[in-house]
C-alpha positions in Angstrom: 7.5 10.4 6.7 4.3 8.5 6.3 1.2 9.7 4.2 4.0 12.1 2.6 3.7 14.5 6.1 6.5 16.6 6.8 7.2 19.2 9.7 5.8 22.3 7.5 2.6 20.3 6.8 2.2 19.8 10.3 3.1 23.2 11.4 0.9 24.7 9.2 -2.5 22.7 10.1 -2.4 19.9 12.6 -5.7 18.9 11.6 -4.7 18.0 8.2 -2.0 16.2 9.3 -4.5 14.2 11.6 -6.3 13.9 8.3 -4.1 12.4 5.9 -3.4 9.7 8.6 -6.5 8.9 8.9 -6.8 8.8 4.5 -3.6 6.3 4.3 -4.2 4.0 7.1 -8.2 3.7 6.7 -8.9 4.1 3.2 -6.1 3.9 1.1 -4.9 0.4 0.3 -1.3 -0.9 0.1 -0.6 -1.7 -3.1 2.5 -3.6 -5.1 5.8 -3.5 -3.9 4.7 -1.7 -0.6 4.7 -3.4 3.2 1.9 -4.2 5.1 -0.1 -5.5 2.4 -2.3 -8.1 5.0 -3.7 -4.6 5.5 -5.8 -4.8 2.3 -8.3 -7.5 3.9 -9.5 -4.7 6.5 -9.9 -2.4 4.0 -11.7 -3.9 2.0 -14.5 -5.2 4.9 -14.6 -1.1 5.6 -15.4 -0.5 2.2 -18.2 -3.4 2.9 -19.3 -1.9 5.8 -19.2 2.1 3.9 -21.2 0.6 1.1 -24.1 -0.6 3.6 -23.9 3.0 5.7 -26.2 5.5 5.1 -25.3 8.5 2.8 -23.9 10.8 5.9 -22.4 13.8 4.0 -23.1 15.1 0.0 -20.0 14.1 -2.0 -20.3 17.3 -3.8 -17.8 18.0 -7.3 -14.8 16.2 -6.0 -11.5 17.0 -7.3 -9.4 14.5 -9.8 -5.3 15.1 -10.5 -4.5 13.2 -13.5 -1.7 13.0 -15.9 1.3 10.5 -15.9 2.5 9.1 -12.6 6.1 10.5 -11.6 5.6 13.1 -12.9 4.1 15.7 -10.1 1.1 14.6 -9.6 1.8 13.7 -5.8 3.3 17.1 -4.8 0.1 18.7 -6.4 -1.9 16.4 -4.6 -0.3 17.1 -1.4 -0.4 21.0 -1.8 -3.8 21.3 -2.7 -4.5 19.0 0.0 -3.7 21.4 2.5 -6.7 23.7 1.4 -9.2 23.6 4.2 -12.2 22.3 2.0 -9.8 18.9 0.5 -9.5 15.5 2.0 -6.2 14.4 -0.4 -6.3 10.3 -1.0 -3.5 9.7 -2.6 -3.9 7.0 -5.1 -7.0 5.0 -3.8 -6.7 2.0 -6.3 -8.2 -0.5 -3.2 -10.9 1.8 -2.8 -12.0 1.9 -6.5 -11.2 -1.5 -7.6 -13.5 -2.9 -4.5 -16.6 -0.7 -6.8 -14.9 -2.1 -10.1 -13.3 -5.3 -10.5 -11.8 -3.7 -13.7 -9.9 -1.3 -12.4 -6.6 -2.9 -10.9 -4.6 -3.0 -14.1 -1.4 -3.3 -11.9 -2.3 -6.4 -10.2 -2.3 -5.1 -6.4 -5.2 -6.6 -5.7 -6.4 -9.0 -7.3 -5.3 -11.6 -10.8 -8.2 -11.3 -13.0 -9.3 -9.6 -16.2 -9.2 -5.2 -16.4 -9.0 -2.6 -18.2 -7.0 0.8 -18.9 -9.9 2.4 -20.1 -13.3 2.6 -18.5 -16.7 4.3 -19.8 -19.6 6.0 -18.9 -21.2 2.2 -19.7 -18.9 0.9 -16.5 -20.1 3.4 -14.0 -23.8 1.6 -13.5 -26.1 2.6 -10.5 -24.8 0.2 -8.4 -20.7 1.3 -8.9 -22.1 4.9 -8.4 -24.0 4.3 -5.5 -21.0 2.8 -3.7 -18.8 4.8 -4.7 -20.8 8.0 -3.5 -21.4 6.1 0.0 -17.5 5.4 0.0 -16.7 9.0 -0.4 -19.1 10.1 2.0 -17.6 8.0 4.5 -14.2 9.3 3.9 -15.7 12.7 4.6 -17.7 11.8 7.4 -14.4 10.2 9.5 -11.7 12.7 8.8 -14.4 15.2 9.4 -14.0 17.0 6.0 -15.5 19.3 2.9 -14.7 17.8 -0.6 -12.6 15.0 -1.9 -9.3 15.1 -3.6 -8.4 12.4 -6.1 -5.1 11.8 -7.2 -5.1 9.1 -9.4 -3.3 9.9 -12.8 -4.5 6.8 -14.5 -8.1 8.0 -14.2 -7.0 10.4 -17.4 -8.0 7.2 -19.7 -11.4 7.4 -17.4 -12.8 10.4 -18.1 -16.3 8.9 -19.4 -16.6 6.6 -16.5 -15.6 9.3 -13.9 -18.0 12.3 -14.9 -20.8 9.8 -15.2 -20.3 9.0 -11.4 -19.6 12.6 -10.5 -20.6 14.9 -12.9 -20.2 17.5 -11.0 -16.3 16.1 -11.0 -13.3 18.8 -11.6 -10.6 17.2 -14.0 -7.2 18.8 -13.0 -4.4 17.3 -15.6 -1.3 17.7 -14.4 1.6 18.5 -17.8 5.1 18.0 -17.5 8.2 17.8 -19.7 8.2 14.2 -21.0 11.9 13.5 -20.2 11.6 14.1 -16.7 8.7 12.1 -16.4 10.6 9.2 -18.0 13.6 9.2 -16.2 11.2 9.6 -13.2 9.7 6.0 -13.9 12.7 4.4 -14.8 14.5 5.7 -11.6 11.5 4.7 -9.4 11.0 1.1 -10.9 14.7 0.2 -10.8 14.7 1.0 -7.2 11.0 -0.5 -6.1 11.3 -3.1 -8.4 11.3 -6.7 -7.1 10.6 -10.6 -8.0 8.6 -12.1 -5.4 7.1 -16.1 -5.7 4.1 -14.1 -7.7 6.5 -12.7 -9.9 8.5 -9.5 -11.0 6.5 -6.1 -8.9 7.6 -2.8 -10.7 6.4 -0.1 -12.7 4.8 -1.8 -14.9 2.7 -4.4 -12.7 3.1 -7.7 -12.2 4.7 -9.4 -14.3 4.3 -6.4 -17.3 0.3 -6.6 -16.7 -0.5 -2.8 -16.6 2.5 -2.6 -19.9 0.3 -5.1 -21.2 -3.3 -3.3 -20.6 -1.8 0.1 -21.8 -0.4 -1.2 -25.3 -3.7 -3.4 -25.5 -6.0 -0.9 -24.7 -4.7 2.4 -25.2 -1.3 2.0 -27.2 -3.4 -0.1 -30.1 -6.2 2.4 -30.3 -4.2 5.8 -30.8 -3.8 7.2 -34.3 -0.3 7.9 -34.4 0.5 4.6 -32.9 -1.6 1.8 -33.8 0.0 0.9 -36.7 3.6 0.1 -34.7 1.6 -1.3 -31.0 2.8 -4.9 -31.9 6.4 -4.1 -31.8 6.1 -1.6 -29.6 4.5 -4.3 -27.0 8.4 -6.1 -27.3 10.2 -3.0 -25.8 11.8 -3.9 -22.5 14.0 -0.8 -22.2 12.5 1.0 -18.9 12.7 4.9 -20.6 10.8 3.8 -23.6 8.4 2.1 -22.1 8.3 5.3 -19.8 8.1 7.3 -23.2 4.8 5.3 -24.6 3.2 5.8 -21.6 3.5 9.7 -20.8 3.1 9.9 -25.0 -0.5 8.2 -24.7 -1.3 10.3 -21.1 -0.6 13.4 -23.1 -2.3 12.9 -26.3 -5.3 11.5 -24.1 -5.0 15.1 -22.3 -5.0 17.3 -25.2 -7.8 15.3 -27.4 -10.4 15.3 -24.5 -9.5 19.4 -24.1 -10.0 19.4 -27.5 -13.0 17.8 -28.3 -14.3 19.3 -24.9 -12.9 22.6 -24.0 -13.3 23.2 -20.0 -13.6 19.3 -19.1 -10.2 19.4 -17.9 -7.8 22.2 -16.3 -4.5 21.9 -17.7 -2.1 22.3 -14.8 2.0 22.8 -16.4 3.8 21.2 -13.2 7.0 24.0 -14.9 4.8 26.9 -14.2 3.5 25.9 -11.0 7.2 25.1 -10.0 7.3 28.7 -10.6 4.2 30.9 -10.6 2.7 28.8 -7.6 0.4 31.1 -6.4 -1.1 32.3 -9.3 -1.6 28.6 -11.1 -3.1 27.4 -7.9 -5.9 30.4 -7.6 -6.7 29.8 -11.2 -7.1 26.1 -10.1 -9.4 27.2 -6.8 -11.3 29.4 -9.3 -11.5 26.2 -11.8 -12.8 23.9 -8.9 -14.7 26.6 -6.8 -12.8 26.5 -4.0 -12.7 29.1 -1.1 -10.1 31.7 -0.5 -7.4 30.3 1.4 -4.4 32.3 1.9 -2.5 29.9 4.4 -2.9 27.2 2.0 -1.1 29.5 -0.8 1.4 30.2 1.7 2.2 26.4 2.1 2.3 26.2 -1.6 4.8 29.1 -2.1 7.7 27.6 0.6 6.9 23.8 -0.7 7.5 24.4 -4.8 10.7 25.1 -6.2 11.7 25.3 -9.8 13.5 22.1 -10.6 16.4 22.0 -13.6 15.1 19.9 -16.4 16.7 16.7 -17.2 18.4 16.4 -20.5 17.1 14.4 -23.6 17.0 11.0 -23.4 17.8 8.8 -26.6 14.5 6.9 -27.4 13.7 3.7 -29.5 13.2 5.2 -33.2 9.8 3.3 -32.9 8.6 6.1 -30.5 11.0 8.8 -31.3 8.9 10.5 -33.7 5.4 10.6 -31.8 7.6 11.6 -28.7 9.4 14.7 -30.0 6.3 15.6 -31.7 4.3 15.7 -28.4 6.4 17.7 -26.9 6.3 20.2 -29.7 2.8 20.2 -29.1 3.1 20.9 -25.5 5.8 24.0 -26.2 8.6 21.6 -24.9 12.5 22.0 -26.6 14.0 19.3 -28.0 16.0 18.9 -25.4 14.4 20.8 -22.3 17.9 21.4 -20.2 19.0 23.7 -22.9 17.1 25.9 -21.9 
């Protein structure tokens, strides 16, 4: 169903069904491999027009989910959205690449240069102001509190987020790494296609974002800089998977460890499980209201899913992979247990 609506999300409050229409057909864009894609022109003139408003509602500490796509983040997203203080936009890549040409690493909107990794140096007055008046304007239509971010890339933007909101909560979603893999590969096999621009997956157009993320991520971690040349040549769609939710992780558990409190480590597992208790440690994280309907939404939407058993991987990212899921508390082979 579209803006990922169902009857029980309806049910429970219309308005936020009314809401999340409102998020995908007026402010979220229409990325790669999706329909409707002329739709991206009238975005972006309301973006234009947004940008020239004035500031009609605070954006006060909006709410991030990052992590590695396919891997939970979305379901998150959509629970949390149902709290009574979050506008969920899911995935606004038009909305942040029209403040920062660098942002579109996939290709979805426009051919030029970007970046995987942005700083507090990218996030100049100008980018903040418009993307405050954006936000504000997001609130403003679908008449709502606080802003909820899902875009898992953003965990390689840290620096550039917190300097436009510093008031921003950081919720990074963790999940076993073999699920997350197959995840990908499953997805891009089926969304995948070759248009007259080129092949439109996973990974971009044409391999761009691939490209970005061994360039500007791969080549710069410790434990894999020495190998990113040859692993740029992997083609195989589960170790290319691997690399990435490798780098999201470490990325995740260096900035909690040079920073303890930036970000709220959310284990998708757990929450599977324990929804109720994760998510009020996660309202107490972002300073969020009480809301017990919303906890009740959570509690019949998660379900503990089986893990998916281990995937053989390329020797060149074998190592770092087992060893990052050591780190996390993750078996060897996660359906074993």
């Amino acid at each position: 169903m579209i803006a990922q609506l169902d009857a029980d999300y309806i049910r429970t409050r219309p308005t936020k069904a009314v809401s999340r229409i409102v998020a995908h057909l007026l402010l979220q864009g229409r990325p790669l491999t999706t329909p409707m894609r002329w739709m991206n022109t009238l975005l972006m003139a309301q973006y234009g027009v947004a940008k020239r408003l004035p500031m009609l509602r605070k954006v006060d500490a909006p709410v991030f989910v990052l992590g590695t796509g396919r891997s939970g983040t979305t379901i998150l997203g959509k629970v949390l959205g149902m709290h009574r203080d979050l506008l969920f936009l899911n995935e606004p890549k038009a909305l942040w690449h029209s403040v920062c040409e660098l942002d579109d690493v996939m290709g979805n909107y426009q051919i030029s240069e970007a970046s995987y990794t942005l700083g507090a140096e990218h996030a100049d007055q100008a980018t903040t102001k418009q993307i405050h008046k954006i936000y504000s304007y997001a609130l403003l239509v679908t008449a709502s509190g606080r802003v909820l971010d899902k875009y898992p890339e953003m965990i390689f933007r840290v620096p550039f987020v917190k300097a436009v909101f510093p008031d921003a909560k950081l919720l990074f979603l963790i999940r076993n790494g073999y699920d997350a893999l197959r995840s990908i590969t499953t997805w891009s096999q089926r969304a995948g296609r070759h248009t007259s621009q080129g092949l439109e997956d996973w990974w971009g157009l044409d391999n761009r974002k691939w490209k970005m993320l061994v360039r500007d991520v791969v080549a710069k971690d410790e434990a894999l800089a020495d190998r990113a040349e040859a692993i740029a040549g992997l083609t195989r769609h589960e170790d290319m998977a691997a690399v990435e939710w490798v780098v999201t992780m470490r990325t995740g558990l260096r900035l909690m460890d040079e920073q303890p409190g930036l970000l709220h480590p959310v284990p998708y597992e757990v929450l599977c499980k324990q929804p109720e208790e994760v998510l009020r440690g996660v309202c107490d994280y972002c300073g969020l209201r009480e809301d017990q309907k919303f906890l009740d939404y959570a509690a019949r939407t998660l379900s503990p899913v089986p893990a998916r058993p281990a995937t053989e991987l390329d020797p060149l990212i074998q190592d770092v992979f087992n060893a990052t899921m050591a780190r996390l508390d993750y078996p060897a082979d996660p359906s074993m247990t």
